[in-house]
Residue frames as a rotation matrix with the C-alpha (Angstrom) as fourth column:
UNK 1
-0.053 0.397 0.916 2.69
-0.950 -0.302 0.075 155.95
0.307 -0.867 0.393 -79.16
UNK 2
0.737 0.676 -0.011 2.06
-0.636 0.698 0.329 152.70
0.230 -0.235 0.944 -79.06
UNK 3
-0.148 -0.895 -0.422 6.09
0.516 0.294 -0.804 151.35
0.844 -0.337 0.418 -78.99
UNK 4
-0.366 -0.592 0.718 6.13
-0.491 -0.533 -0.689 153.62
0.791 -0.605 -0.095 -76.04
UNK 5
0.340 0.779 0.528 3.47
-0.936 0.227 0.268 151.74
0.089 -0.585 0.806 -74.35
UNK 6
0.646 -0.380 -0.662 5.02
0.294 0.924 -0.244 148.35
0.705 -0.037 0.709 -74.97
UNK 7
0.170 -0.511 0.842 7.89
-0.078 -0.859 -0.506 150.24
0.982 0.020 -0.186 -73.85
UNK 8
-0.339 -0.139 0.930 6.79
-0.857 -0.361 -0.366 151.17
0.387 -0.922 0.003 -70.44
UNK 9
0.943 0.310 -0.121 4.62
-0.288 0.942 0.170 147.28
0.167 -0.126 0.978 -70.25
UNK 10
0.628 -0.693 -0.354 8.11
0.134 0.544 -0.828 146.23
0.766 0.473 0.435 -70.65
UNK 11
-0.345 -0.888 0.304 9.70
0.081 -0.351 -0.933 148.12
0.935 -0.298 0.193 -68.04
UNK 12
0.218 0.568 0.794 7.11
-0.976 0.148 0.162 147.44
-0.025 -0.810 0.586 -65.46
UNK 13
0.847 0.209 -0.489 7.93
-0.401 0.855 -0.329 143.68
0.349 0.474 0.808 -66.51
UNK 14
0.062 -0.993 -0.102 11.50
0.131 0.109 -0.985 144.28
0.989 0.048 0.137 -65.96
UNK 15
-0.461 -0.536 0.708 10.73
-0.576 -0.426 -0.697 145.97
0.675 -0.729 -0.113 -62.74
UNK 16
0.554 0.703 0.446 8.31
-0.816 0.354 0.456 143.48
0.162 -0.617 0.770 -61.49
UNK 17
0.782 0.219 -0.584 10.43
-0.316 0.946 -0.067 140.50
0.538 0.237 0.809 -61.91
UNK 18
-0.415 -0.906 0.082 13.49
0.182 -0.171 -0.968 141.84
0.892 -0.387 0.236 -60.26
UNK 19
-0.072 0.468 0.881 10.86
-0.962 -0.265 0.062 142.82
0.262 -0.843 0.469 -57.18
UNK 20
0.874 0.483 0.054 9.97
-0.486 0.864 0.128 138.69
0.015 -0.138 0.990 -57.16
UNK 21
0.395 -0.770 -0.502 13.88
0.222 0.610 -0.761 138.09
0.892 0.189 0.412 -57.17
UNK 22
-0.601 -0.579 0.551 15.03
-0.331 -0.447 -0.831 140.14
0.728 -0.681 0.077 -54.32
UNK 23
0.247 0.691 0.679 11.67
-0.967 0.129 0.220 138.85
0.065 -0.711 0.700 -52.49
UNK 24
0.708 -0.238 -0.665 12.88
-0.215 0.824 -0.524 135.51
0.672 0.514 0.533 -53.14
UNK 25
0.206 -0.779 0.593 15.88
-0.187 -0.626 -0.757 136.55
0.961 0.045 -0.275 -51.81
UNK 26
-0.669 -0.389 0.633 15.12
-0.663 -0.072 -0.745 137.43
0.335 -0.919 -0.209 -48.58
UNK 27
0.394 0.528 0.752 12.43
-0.911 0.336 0.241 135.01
-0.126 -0.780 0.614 -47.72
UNK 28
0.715 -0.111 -0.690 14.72
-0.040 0.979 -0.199 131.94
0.698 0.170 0.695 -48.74
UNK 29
-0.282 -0.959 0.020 17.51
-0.134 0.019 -0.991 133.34
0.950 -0.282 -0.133 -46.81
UNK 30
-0.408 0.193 0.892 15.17
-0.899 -0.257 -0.356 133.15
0.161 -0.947 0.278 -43.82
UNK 31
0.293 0.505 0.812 13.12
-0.643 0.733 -0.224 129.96
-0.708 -0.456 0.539 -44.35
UNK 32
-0.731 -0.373 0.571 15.08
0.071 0.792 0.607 127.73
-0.678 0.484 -0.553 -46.86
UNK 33
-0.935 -0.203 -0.292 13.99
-0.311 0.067 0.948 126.37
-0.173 0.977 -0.126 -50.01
UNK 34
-0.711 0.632 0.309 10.52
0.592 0.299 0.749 125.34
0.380 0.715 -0.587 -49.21
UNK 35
-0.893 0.229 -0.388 9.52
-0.019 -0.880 -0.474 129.02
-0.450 -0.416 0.790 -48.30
UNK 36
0.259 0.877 0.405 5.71
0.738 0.091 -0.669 129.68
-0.623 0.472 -0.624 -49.61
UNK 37
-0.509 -0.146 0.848 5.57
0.798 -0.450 0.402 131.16
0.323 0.881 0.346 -52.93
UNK 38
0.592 0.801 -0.089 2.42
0.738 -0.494 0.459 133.33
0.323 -0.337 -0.884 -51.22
UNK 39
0.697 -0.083 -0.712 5.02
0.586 -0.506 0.633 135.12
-0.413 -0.859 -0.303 -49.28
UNK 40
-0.543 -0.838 -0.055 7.24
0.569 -0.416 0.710 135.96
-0.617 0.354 0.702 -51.79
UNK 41
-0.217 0.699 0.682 4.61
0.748 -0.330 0.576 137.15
0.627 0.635 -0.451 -54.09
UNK 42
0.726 0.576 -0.375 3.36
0.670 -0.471 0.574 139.24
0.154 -0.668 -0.728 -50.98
UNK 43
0.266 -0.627 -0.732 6.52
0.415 -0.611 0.674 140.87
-0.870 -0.483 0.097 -50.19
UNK 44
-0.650 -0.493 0.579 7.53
0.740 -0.237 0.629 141.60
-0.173 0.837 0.519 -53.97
UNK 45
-0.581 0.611 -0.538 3.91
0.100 -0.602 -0.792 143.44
-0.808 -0.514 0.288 -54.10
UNK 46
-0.683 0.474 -0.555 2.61
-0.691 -0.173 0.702 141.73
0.237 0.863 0.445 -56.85
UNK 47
0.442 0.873 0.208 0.02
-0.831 0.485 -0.271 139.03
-0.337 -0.053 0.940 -57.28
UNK 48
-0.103 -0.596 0.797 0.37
-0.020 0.802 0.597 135.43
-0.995 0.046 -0.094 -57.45
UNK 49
0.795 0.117 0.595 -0.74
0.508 0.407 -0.759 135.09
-0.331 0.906 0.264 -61.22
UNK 50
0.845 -0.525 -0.104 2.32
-0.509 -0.728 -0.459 137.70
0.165 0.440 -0.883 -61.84
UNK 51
0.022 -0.733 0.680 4.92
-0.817 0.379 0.435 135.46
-0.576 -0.565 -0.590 -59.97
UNK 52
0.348 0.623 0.700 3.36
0.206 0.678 -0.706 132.83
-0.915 0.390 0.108 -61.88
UNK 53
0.976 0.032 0.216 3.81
0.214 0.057 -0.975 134.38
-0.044 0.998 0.048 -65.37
UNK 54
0.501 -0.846 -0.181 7.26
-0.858 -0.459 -0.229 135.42
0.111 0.271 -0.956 -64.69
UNK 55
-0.631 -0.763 0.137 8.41
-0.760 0.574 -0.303 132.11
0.153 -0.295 -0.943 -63.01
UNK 56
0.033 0.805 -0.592 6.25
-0.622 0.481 0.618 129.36
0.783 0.348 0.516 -64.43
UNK 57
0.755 -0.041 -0.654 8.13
0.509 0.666 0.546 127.11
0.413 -0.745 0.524 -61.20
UNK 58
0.911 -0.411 -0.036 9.44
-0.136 -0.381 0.915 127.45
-0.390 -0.828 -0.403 -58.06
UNK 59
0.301 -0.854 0.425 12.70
0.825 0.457 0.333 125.57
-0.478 0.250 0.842 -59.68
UNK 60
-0.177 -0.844 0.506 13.36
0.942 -0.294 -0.162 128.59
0.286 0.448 0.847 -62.07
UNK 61
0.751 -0.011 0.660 12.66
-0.237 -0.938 0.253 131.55
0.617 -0.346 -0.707 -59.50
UNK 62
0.621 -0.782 0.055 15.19
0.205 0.229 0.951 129.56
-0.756 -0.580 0.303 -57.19
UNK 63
0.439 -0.675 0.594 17.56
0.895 0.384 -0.226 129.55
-0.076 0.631 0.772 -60.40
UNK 64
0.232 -0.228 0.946 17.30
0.362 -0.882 -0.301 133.29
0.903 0.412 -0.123 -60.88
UNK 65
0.928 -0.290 0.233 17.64
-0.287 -0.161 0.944 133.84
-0.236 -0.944 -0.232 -56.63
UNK 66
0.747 -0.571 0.340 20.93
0.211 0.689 0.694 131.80
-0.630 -0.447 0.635 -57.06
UNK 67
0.745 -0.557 0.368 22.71
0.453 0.016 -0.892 132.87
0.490 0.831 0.264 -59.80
UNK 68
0.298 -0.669 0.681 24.61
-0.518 -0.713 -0.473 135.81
0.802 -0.212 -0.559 -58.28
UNK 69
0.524 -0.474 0.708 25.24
-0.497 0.505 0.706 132.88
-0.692 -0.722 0.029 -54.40
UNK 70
0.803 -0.357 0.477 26.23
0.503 0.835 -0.222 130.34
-0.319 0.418 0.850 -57.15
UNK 71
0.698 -0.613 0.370 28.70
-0.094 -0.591 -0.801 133.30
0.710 0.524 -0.471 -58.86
UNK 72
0.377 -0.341 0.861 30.28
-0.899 -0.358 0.252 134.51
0.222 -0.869 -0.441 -55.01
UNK 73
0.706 -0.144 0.694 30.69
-0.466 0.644 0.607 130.86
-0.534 -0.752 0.387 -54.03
UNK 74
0.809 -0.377 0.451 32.50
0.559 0.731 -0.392 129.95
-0.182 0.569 0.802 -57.22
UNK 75
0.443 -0.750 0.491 34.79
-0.469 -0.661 -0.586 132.87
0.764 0.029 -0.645 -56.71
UNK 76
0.525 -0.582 0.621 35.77
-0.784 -0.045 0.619 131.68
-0.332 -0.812 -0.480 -53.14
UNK 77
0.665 -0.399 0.632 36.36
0.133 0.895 0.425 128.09
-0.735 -0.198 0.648 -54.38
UNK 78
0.667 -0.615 0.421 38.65
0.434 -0.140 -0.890 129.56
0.606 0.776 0.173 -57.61
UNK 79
0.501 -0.179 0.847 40.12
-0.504 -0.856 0.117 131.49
0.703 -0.486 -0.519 -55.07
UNK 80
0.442 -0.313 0.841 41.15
-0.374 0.788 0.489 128.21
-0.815 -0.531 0.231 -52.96
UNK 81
0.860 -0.205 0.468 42.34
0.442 0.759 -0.478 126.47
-0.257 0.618 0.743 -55.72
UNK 82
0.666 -0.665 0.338 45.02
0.442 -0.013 -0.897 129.23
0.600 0.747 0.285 -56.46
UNK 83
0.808 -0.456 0.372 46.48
-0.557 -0.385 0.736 129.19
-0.192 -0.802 -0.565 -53.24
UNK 84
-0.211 -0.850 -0.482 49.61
-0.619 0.498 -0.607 127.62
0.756 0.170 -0.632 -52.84
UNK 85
-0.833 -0.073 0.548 48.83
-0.524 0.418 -0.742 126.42
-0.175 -0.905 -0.387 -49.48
UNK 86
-0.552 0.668 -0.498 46.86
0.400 0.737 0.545 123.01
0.731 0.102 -0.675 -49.60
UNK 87
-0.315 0.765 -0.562 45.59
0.888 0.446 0.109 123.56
0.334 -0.465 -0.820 -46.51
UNK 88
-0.767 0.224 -0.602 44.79
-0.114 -0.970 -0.214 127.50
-0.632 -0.095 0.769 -46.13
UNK 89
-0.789 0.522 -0.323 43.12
-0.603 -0.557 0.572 126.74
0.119 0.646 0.754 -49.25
UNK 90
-0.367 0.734 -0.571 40.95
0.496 0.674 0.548 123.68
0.787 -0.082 -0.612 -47.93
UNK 91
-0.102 0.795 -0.598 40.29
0.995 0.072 -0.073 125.36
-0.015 -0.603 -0.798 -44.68
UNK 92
-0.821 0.393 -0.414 39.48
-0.538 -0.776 0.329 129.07
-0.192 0.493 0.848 -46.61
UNK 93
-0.944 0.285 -0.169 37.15
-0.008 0.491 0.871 127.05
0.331 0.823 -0.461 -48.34
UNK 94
-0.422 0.331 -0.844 35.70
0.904 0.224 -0.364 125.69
0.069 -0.917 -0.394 -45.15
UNK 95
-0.376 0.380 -0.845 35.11
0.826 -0.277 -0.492 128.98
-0.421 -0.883 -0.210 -43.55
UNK 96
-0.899 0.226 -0.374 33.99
-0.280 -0.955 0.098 130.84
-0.335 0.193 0.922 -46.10
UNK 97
-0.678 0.697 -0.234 31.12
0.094 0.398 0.912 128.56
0.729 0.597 -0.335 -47.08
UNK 98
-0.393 0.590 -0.705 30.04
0.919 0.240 -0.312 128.60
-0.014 -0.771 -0.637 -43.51
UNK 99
-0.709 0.070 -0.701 30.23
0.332 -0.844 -0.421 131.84
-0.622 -0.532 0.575 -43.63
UNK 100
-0.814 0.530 -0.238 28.13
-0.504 -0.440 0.743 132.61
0.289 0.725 0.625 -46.63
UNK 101
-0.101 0.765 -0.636 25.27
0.546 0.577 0.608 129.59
0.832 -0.286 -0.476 -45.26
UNK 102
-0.823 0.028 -0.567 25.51
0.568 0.060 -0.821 131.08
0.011 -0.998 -0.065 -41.54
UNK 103
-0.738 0.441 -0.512 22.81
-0.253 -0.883 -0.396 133.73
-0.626 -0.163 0.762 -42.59
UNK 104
-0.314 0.492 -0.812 21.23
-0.940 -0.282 0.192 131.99
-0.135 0.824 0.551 -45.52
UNK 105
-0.098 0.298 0.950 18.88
-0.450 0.838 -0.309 129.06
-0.888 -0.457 0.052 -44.96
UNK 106
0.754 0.483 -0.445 18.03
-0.512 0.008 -0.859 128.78
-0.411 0.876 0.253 -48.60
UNK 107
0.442 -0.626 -0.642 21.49
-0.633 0.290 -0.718 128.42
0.636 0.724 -0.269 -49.84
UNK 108
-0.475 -0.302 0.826 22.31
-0.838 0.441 -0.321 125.94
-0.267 -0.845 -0.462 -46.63
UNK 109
-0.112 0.349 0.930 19.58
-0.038 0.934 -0.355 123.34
-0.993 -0.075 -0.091 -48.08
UNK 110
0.967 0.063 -0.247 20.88
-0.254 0.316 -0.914 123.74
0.020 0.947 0.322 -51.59
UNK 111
-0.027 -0.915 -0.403 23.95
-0.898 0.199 -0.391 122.80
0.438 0.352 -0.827 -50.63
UNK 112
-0.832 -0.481 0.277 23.03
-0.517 0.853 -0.072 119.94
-0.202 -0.203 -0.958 -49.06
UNK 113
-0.068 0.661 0.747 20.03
0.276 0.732 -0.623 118.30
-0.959 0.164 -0.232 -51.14
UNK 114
-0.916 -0.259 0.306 20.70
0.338 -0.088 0.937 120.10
-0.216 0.962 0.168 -54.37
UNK 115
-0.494 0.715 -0.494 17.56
-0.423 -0.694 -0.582 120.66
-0.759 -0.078 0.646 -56.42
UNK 116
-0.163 0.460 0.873 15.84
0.409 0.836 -0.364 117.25
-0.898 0.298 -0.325 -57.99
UNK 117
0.602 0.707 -0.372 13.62
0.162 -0.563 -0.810 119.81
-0.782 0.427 -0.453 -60.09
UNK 118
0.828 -0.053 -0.558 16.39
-0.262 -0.916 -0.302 121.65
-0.495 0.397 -0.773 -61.40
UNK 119
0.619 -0.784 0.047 19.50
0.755 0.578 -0.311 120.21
0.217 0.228 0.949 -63.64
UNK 120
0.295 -0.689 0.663 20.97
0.144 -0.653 -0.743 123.96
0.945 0.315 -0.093 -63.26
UNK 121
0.506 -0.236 0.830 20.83
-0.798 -0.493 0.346 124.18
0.327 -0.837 -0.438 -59.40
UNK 122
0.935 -0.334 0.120 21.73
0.169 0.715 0.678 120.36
-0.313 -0.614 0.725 -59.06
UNK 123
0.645 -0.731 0.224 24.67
0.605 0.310 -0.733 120.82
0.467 0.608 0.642 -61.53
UNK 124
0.347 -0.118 0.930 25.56
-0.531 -0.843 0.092 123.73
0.773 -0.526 -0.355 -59.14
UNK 125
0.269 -0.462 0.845 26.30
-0.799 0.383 0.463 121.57
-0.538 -0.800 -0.267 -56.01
UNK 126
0.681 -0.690 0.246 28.03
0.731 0.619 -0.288 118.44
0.046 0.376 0.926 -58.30
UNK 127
0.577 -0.449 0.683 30.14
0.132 -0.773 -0.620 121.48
0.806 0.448 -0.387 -59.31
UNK 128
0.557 0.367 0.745 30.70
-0.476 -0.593 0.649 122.33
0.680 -0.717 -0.155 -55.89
UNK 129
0.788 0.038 0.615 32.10
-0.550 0.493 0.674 118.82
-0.278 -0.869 0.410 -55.03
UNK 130
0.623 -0.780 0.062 34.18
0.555 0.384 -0.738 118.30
0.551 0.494 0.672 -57.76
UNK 131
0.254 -0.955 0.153 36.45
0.196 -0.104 -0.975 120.75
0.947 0.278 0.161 -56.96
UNK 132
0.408 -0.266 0.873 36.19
-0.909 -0.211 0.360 120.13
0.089 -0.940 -0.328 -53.23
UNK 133
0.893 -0.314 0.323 37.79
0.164 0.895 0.415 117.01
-0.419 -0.318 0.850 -54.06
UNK 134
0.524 -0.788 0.324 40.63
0.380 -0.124 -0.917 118.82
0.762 0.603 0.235 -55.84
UNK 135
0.085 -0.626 0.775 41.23
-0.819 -0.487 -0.303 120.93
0.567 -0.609 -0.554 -52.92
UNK 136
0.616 -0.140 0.775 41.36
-0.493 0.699 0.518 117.39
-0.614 -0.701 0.361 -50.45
UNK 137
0.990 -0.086 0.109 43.37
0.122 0.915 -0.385 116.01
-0.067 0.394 0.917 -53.09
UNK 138
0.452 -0.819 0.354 45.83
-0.255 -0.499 -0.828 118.66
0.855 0.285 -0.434 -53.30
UNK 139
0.355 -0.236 0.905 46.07
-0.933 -0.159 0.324 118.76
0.068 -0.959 -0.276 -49.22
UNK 140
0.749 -0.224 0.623 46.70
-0.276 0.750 0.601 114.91
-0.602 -0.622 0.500 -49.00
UNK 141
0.720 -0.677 0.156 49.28
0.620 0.526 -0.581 114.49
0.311 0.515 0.799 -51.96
UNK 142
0.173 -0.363 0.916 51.12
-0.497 -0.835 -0.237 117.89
0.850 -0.414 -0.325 -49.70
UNK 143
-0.429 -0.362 -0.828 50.91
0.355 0.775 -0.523 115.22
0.831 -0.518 -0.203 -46.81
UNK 144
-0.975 -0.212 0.061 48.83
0.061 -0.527 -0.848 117.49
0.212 -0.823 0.527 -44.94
UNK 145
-0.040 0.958 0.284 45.68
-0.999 -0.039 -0.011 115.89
0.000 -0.284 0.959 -44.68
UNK 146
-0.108 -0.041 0.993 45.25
-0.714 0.699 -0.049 112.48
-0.692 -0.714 -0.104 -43.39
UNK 147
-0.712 -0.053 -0.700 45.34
-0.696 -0.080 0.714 109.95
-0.093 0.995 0.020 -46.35
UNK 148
-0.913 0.395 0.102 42.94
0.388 0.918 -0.087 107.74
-0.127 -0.040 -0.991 -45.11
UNK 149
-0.396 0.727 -0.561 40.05
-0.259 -0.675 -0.691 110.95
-0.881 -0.128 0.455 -45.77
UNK 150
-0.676 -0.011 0.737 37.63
0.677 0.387 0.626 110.79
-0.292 0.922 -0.254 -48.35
UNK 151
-0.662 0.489 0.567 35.59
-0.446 -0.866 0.226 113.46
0.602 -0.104 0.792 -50.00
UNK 152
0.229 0.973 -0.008 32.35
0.123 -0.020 0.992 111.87
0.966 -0.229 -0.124 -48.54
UNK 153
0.332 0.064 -0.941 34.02
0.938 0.085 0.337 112.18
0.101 -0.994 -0.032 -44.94
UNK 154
-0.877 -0.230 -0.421 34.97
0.344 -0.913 -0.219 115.68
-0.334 -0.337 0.880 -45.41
UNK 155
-0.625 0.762 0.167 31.31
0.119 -0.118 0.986 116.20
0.771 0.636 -0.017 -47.29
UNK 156
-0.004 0.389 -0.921 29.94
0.789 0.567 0.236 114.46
0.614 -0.726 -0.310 -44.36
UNK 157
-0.612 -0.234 -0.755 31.84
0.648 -0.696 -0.309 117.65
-0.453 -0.679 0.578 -41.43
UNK 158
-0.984 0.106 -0.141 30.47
-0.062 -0.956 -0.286 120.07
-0.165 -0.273 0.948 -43.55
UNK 159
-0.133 0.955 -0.264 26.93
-0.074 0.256 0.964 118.69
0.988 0.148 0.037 -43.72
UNK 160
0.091 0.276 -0.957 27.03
0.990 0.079 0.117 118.15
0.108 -0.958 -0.266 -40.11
UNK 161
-0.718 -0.600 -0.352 28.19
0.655 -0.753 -0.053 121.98
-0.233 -0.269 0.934 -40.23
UNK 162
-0.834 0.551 0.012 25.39
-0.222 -0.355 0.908 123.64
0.505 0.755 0.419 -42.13
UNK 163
0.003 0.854 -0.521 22.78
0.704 0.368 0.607 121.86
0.710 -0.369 -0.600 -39.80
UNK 164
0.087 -0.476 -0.875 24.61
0.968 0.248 -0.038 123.55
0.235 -0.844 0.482 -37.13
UNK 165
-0.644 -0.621 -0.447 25.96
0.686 -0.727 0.022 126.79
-0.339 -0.292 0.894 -37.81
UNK 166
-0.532 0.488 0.692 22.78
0.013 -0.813 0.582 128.84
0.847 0.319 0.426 -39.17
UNK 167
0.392 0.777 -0.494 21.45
0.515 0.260 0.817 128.08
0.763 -0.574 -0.298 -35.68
UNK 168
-0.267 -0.905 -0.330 24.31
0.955 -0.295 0.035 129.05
-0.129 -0.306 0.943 -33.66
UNK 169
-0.665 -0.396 0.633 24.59
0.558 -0.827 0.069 131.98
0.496 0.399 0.771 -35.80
UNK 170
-0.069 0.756 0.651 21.31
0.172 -0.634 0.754 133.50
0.983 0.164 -0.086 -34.68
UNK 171
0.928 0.188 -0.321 22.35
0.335 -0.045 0.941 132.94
0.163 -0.981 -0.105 -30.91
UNK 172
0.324 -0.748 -0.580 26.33
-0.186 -0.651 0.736 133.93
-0.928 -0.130 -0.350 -31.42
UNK 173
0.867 0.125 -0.482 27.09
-0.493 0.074 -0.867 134.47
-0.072 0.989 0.126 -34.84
UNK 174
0.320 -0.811 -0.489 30.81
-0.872 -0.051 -0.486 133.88
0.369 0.583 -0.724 -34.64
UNK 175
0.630 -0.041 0.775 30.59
-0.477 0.768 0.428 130.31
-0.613 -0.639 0.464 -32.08
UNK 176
0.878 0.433 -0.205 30.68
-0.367 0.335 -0.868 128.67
-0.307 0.837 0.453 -35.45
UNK 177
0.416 -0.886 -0.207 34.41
-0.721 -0.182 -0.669 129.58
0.555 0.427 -0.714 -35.98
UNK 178
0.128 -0.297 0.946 35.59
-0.985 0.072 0.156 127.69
-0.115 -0.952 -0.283 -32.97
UNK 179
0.137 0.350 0.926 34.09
-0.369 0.886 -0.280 124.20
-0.919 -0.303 0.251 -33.70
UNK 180
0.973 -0.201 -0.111 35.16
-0.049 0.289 -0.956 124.50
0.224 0.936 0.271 -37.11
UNK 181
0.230 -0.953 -0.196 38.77
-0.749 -0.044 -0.661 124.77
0.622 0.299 -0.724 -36.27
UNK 182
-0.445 -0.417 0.792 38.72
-0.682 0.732 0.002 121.90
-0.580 -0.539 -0.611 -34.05
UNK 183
0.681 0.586 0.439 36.77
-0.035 0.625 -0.780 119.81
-0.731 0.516 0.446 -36.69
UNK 184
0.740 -0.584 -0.332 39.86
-0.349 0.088 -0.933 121.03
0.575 0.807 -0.139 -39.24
UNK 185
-0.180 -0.816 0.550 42.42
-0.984 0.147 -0.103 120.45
0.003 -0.560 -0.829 -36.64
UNK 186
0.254 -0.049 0.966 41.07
-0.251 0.961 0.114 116.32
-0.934 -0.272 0.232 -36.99
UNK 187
0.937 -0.343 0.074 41.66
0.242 0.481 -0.843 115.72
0.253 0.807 0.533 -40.97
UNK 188
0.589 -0.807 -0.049 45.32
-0.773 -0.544 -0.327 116.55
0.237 0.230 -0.944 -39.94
UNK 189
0.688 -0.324 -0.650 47.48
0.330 0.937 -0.118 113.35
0.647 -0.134 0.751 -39.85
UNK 190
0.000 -0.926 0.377 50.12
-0.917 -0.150 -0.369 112.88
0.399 -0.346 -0.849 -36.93
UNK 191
-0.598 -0.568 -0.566 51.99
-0.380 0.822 -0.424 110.28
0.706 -0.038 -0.707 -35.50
UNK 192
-0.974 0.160 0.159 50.44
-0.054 0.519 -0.853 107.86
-0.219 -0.840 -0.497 -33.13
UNK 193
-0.492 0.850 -0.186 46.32
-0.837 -0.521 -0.168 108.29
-0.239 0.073 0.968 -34.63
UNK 194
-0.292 0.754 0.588 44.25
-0.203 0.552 -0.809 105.54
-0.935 -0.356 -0.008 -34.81
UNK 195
-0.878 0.414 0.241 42.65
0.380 0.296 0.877 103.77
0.292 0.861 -0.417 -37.99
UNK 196
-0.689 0.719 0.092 39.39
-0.662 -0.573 -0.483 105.11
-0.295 -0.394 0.871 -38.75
UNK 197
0.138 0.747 0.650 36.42
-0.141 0.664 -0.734 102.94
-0.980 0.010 0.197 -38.86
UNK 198
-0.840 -0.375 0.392 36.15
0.247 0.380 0.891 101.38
-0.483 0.846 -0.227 -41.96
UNK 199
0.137 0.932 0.336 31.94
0.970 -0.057 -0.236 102.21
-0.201 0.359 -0.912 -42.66
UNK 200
-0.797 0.190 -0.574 31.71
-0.320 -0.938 0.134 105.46
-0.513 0.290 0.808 -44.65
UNK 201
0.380 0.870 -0.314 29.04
0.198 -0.408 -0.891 106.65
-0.903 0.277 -0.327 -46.57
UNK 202
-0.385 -0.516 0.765 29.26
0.910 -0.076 0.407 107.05
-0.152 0.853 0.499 -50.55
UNK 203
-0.992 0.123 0.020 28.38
-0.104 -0.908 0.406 109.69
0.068 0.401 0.914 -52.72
UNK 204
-0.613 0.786 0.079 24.89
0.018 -0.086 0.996 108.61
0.790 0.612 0.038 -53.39
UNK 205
-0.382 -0.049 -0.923 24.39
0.703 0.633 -0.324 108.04
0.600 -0.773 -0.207 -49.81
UNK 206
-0.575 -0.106 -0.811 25.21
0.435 -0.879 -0.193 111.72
-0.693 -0.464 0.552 -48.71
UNK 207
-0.676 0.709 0.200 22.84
-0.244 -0.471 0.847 112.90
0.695 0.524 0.492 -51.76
UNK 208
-0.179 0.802 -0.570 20.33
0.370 0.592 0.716 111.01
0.912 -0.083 -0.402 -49.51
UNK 209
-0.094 0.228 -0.969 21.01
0.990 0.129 -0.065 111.86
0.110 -0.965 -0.238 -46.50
UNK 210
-0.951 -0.122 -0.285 20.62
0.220 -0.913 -0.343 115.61
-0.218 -0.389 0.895 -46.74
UNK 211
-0.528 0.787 -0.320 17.48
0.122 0.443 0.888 114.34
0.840 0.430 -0.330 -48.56
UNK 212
-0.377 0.276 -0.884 16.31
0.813 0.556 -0.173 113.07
0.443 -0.784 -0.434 -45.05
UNK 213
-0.692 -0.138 -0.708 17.22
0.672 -0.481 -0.563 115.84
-0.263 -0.866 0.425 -43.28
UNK 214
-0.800 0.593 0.089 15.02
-0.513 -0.754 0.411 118.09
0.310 0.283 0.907 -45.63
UNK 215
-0.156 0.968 -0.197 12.11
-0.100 0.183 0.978 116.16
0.983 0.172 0.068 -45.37
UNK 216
-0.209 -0.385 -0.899 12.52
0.759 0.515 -0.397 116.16
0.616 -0.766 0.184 -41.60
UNK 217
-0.782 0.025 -0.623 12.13
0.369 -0.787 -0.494 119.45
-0.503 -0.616 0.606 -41.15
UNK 218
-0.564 0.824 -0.046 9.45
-0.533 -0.321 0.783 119.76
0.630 0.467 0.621 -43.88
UNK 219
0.267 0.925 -0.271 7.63
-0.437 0.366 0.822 116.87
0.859 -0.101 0.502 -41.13
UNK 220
-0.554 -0.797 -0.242 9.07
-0.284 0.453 -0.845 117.10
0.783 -0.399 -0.477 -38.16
UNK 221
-0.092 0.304 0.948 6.41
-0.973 0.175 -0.150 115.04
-0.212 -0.937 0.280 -36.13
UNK 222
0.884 -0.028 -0.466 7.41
-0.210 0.867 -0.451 111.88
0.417 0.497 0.761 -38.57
UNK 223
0.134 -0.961 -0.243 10.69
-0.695 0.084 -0.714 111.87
0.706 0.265 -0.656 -36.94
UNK 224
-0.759 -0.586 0.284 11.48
-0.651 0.695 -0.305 108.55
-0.018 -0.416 -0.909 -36.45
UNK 225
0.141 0.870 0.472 7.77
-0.264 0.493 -0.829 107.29
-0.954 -0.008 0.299 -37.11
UNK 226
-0.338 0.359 0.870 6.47
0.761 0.648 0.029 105.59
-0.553 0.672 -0.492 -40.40
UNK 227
-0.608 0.767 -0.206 4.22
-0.792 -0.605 0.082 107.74
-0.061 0.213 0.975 -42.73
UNK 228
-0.387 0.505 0.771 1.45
-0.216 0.763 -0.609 106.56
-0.896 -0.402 -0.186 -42.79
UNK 229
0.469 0.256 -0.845 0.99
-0.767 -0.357 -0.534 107.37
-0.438 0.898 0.029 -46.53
């Protein structure tokens, strides 16, 4: 009797913790990454000390939310990589990331600030950029991307993209598409184009600056002011 009782303890365990993942879920996809635990706890229909004992930090309930976006997104980019076509597979890439962010604030500000906390969610967007510099490498040694690009200036489009397109999305979902193909239609080299500025942004730079932007919206009557802290 008493194995059965563990048993069923066990399987209430199992079924609570999967309730605190799918709640997860949907309140990150709605308010990003610094959603209140309170609400997820609330919507899963347990108590906080239960959220708590299953997911000692926010860092590894985000880990378990993400596994299965982090799976899907590493399918699309394997999936680019074994195109033939440099650039189908850079701008596939493109529009399927928007597409997967256009609904999902959460996974919009882990791709562009990562997750300090977490070595598995940062290693997740490093991941992410390595092998968006394979596809920009493939496309410019194919002659069909401008050779004067660099990842941080194609990093850069789709950080400016992501700010953009989960807004959009919620007024026309599909705007998005448009302004992305005229945003790919500029890494294309042709005859007569201009030098581009020389000031870019590095890598450690664009870690920062999506930095910013989070804490911006975590305080957005500091923008542009001091703290006073």
């Amino acid at each position: 009797m008493q194995v059965e009782g563990n048993s069923g303890l066990r399987r209430d365990a199992a079924r609570n913790r999967q309730r605190l993942i799918d709640a997860a879920g949907e309140v990150l996809q709605e308010q990003g990454l610094d959603a209140p635990l309170d609400e997820i706890a609330r919507r899963a229909g347990v108590g906080n000390a239960t959220l708590y004992r299953h997911f000692p930090t926010r860092e590894r309930l985000y880990e378990a939310v993400f596994a299965r976006a982090g799976e899907a997104l590493e399918r699309v980019l394997d999936r680019a990589l074994r195109m033939d076509d440099p650039w189908i597979a850079l701008a596939t890439y493109f529009d399927e990331a928007c597409a997967f962010i256009a609904t999902d604030q959460g996974l919009c500000d882990l791709m562009m600030q990562g997750m300090p906390g977490s070595p598995v969610l940062s290693e997740f967007r490093v991941k992410a950029d390595t092998l968006m510099q394979t596809l920009l490498d493939r496309a410019q040694e194919r002659g069909v991307v401008r050779a004067d690009i660099r990842l941080t200036d194609v990093l850069f489009i789709l950080f400016s993209l992501l700010r953009v397109v989960p807004a959009s999305a919620a007024i026309s979902p599909d705007a998005w598409r448009r302004h992305l193909a005229i945003t790919l239609d500029g890494l294309r080299p042709r005859a007569g184009s201009g030098e581009l500025p020389p000031t870019s942004l590095d890598y450690e730079q664009l870690v920062e600056l999506g930095q910013h932007f989070h804490q911006r919206r975590l305080h957005p009557v500091l923008n542009g002011c001091a703290r006073s802290d």
